[in-house]
C-alpha positions in Angstrom: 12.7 15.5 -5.6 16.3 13.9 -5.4 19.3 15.5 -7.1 22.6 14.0 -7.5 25.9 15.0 -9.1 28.7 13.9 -7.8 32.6 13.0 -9.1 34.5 11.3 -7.0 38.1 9.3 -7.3 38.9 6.9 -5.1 42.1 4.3 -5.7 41.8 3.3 -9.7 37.9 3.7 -9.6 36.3 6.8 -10.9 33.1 7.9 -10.1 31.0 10.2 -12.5 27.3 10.2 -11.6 23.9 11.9 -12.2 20.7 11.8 -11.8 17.0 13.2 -10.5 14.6 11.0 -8.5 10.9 11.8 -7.5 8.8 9.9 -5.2 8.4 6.2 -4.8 11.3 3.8 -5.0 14.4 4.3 -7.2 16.7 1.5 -7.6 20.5 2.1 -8.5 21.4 -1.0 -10.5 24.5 -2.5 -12.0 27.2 -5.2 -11.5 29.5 -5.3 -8.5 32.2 -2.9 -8.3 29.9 0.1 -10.4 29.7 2.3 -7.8 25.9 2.0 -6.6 27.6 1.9 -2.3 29.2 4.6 -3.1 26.5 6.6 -4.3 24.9 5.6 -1.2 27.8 6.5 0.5 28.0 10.2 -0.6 24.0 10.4 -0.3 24.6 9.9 3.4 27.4 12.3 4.1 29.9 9.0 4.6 32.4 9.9 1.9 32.4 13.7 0.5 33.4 14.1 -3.5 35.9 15.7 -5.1 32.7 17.6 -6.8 29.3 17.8 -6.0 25.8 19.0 -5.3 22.9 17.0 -3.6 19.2 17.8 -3.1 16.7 16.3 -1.3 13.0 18.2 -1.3 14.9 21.7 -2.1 17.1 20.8 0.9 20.8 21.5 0.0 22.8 18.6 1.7 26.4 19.2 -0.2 27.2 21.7 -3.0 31.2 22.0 -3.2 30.9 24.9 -5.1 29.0 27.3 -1.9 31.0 25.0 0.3 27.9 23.1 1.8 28.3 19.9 3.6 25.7 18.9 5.9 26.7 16.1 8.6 25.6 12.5 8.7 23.2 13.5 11.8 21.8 16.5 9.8 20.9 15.0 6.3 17.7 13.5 7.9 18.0 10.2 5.8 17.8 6.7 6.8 20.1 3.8 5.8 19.9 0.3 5.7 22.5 -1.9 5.0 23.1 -6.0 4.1 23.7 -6.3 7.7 21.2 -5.3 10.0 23.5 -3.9 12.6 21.8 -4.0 15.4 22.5 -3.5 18.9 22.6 -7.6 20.8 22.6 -5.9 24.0 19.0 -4.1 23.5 15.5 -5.8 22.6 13.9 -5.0 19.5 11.8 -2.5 21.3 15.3 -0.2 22.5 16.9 -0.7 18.7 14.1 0.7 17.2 13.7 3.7 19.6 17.3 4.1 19.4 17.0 6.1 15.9 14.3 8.3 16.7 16.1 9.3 20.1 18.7 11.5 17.8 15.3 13.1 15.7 14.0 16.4 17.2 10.5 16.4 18.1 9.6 18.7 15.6 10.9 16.3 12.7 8.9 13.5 14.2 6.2 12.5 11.7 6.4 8.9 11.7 4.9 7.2 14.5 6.2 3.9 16.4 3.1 2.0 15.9 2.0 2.1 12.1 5.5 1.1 11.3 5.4 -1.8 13.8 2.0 -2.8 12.1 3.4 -2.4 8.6 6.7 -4.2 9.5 4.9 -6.9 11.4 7.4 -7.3 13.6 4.9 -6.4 17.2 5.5 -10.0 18.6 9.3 -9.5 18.1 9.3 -6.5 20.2 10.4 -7.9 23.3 13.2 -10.3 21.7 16.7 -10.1 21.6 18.4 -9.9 17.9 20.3 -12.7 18.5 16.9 -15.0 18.9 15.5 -13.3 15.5 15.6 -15.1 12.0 17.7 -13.1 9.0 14.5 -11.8 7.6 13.2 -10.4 11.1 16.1 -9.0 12.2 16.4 -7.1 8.4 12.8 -5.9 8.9 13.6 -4.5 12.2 16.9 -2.7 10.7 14.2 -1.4 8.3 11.6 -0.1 11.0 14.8 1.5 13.1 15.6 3.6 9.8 11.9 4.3 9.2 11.9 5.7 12.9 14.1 8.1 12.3 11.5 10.2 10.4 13.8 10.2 7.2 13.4 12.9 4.6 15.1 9.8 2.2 15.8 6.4 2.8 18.4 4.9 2.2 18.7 0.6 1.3 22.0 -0.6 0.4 21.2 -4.2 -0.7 19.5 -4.7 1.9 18.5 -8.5 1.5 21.8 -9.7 -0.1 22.6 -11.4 3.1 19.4 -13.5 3.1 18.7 -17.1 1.0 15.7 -17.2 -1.5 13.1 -17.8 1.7 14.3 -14.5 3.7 13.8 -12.6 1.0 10.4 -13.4 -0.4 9.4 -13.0 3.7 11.0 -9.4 3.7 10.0 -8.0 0.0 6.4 -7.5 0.9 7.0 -5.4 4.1 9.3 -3.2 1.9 6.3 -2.6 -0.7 3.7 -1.8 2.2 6.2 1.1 3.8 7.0 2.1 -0.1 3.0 2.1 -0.6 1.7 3.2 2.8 4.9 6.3 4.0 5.4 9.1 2.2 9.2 8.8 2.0 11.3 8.4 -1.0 13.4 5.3 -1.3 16.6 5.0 -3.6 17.7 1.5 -3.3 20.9 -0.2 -4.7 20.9 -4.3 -5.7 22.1 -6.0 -8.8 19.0 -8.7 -8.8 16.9 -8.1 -11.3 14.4 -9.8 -9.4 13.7 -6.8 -6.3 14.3 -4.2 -9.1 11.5 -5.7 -11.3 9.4 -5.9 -8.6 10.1 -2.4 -6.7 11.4 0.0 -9.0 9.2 3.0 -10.3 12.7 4.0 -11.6 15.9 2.3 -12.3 19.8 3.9 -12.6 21.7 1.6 -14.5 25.5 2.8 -13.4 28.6 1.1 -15.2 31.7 1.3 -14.1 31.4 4.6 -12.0 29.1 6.0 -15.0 25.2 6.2 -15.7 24.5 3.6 -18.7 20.6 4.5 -18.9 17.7 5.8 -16.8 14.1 4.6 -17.0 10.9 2.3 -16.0 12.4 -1.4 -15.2 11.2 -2.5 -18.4 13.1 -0.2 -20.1 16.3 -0.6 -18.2 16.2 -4.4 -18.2 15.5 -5.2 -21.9 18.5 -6.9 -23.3 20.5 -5.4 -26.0 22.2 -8.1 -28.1 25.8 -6.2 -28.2 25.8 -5.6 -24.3 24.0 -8.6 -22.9 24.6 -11.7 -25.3 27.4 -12.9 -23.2 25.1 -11.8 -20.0 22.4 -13.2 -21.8 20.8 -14.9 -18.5 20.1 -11.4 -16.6 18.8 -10.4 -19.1 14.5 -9.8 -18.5 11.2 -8.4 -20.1 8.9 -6.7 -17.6 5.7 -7.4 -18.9 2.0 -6.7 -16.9 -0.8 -7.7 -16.6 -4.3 -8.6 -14.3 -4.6 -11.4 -11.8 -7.9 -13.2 -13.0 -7.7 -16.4 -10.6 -6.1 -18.7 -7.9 -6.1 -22.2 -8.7 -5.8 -24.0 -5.4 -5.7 -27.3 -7.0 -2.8 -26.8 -9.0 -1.3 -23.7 -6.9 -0.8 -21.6 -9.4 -2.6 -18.1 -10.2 -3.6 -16.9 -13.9 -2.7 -14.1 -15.0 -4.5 -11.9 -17.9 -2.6 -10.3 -20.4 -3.9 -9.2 -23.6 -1.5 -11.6 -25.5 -2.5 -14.9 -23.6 -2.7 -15.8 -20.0 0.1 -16.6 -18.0 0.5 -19.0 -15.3 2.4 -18.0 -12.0 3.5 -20.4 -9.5 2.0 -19.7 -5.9 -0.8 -17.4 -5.0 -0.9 -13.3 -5.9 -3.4 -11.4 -4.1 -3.3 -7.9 -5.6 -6.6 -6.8 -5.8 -7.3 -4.8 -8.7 -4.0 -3.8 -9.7 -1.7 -4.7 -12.1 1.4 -6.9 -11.7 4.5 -6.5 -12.9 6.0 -10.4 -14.6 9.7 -11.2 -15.3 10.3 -13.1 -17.6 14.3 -14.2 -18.6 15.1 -13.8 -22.0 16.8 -17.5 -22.2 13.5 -18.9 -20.8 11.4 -17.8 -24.1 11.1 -20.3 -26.9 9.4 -19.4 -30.3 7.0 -21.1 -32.2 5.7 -20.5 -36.0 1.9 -21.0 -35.4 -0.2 -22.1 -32.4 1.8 -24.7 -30.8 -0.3 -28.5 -30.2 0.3 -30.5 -27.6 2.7 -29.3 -25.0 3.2 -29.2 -21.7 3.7 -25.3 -21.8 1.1 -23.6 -20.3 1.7 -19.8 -20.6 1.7 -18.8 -24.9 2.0 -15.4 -26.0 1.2 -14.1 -29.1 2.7 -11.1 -31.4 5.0 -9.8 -34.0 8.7 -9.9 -34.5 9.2 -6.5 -34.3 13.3 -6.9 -35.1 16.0 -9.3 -34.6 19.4 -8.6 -33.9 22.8 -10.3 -34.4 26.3 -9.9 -33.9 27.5 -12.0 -36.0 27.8 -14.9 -33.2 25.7 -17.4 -32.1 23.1 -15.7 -30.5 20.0 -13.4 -32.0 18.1 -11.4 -29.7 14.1 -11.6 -31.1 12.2 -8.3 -30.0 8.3 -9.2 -30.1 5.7 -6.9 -29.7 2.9 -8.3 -27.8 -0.7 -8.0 -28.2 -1.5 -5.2 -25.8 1.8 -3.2 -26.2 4.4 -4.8 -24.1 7.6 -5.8 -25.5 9.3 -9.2 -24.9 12.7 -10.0 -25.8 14.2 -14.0 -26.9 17.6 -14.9 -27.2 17.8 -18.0 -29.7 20.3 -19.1 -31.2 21.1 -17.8 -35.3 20.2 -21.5 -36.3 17.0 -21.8 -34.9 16.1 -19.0 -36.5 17.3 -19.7 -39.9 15.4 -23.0 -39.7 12.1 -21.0 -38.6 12.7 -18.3 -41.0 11.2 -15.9 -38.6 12.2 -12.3 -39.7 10.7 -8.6 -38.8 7.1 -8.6 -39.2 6.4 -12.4 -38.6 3.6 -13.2 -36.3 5.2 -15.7 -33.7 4.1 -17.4 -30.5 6.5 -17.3 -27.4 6.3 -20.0 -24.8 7.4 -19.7 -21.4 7.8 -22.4 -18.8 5.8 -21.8 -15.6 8.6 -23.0 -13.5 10.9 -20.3 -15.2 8.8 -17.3 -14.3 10.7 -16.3 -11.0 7.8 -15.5 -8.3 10.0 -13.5 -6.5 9.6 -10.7 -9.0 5.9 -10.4 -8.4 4.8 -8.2 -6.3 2.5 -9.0 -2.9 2.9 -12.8 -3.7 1.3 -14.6 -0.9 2.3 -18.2 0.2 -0.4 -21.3 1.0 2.9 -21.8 3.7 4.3 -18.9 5.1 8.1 -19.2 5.3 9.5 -20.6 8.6 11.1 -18.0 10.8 
């Protein structure tokens, strides 16, 4: 269990956060400038607040009332940042002992060689960093942390660095050590796309202030008053069962009980469910089953409520077949000329090539990415 509650002022910016975490990955997510670092920061022992108290696992690491503050070396956690920071002068093999060198033996529970497995990073071992690709040297940042035998671990948008290729390489490996270690994770990013895909919880902070707490799906979902003129983050998080891979086509099908959709690439997740973003610009509405188009994926449901500002823009809440929610921005016109209104049965097509395969987790490539 993770408990934060911190105030801090630093400059102009305020900060006023709080919030409890349990295992699994928590994401702190918000625009640039919100304060997600600096919780990070103060998580760490980097920055000490005007007020506080931090828990980790009934571990005190800061209460400013009984005048507790633990050092950076005696907090236990692991951090990764955008850059990997790694030493050039030492192969991989020496940068990823050089963490667990300042862990007692006692504290020691992660061992070097599942982490090496699960990072697949054993035929980089005897490399320099300066001969590794973005996404290698990022996954051995990752294992170094991991090393440590962390108590909490700490990712400060940890693939921002890396283009759209990097990151689809490095997303898996951070899903096996969520899956496979024992060890909380609260990581901060402001993609929708890793948060979607990696969050059992999301922190939405705002301008030094927690806007909401919740599943992705609830902490994504547009609402029309705060998002219609950041209408294109915002996402429905829908889920659903992968049923097939269609090699001729390269896509994979996935079941949900409002319709099938079509994925670009190949998911291999066994039996379990994936999680599908879907952009709330990339949804178009249809009275009836739609003919002869070249949309593949078609959802059915109910217009659960539409709302309006008074602009341009109405945000369409459907509620699909099977429970999940999925939310349309279109504009007030459209939907004057389809008459669609609460209650209305409605189809909502989705272009393959909009659903973003980077927010689905394990997705395997027919071409692993060059490193």
């Amino acid at each position: 269990m993770i408990r934060f509650d911190c105030s801090h002022g630093q400059g102009d910016f305020s900060l006023n956060v709080a919030f409890e975490a349990e295992s699994g990955v928590t994401a702190l997510f918000g625009p640039s400038g919100s304060g997600k670092s600096t919780v990070i920061r103060l998580l760490a022992g980097l920055a000490r607040p005007q007020r506080g108290h931090i828990e980790v696992d009934g571990t005190v690491l800061l209460d400013t009332t009984a005048g507790i503050n633990l050092k950076p070396h005696r907090r236990r956690l692991g951090l990764v940042f955008q850059d990997a920071q790694l030493f050039p002068h030492l192969k991989v093999r020496t940068n990823l002992g050089y963490g667990r060198f300042f862990t007692c033996a006692a504290d020691r529970v992660v061992s070097f060689e599942p982490v090496v497995e699960v990072l697949g990073i054993a035929h980089l071992l005897d490399r320099y960093p300066a001969t590794l690709s973005g996404g290698e040297r990022q996954r051995v940042a990752i294992g170094r942390a991991l090393l440590t035998s962390p108590r909490l671990l700490l990712m400060d948008e940890p693939l921002a660095s890396l283009d759209a290729d990097r990151k689809l390489e490095v997303l898996p490996f951070i899903e096996r050590l969520r899956d496979e270690f024992a060890i909380p994770i609260v990581y901060v990013s402001h993609a929708v796309e890793e948060v979607a895909r990696l969050a059992a919880r999301v922190v939405k902070i705002v301008g030094g202030k927690v806007a909401t707490v919740g599943t992705p799906s609830e902490v994504l979902a547009p609402n029309l008053l705060a998002s219609a003129s950041e209408r294109f983050d915002a996402v429905s998080v829908i889920s659903g069962h992968v049923v097939r891979y269609d090699p001729d086509f390269a896509v994979t099908i996935v079941r949900h009980p409002a319709g099938e959709i079509v994925v670009p690439g190949r998911i291999d997740n066994g039996h379990a469910p994936v999680r599908i973003t879907i952009r709330s610009t990339n949804v178009t509405l249809a009275v009836g089953r739609p003919g002869q188009v070249s949309v593949r994926t078609i959802l059915f449901g109910t217009v659960e409520r539409v709302e309006t500002d008074g602009g341009p823009f109405a945000l369409v809440v459907i509620a699909l077949v099977g429970g999940d929610r999925l939310y349309a921005f279109a504009t007030r016109l459209a939907l004057d000329s389809l008459g669609l209104d609460a209650g209305d049965e409605v189809h909502a097509l989705i272009k393959s090539v909009s659903i973003d395969e980077r927010a689905v987790p394990r997705l395997v490539h027919s071409q692993p990415p060059t490193t």
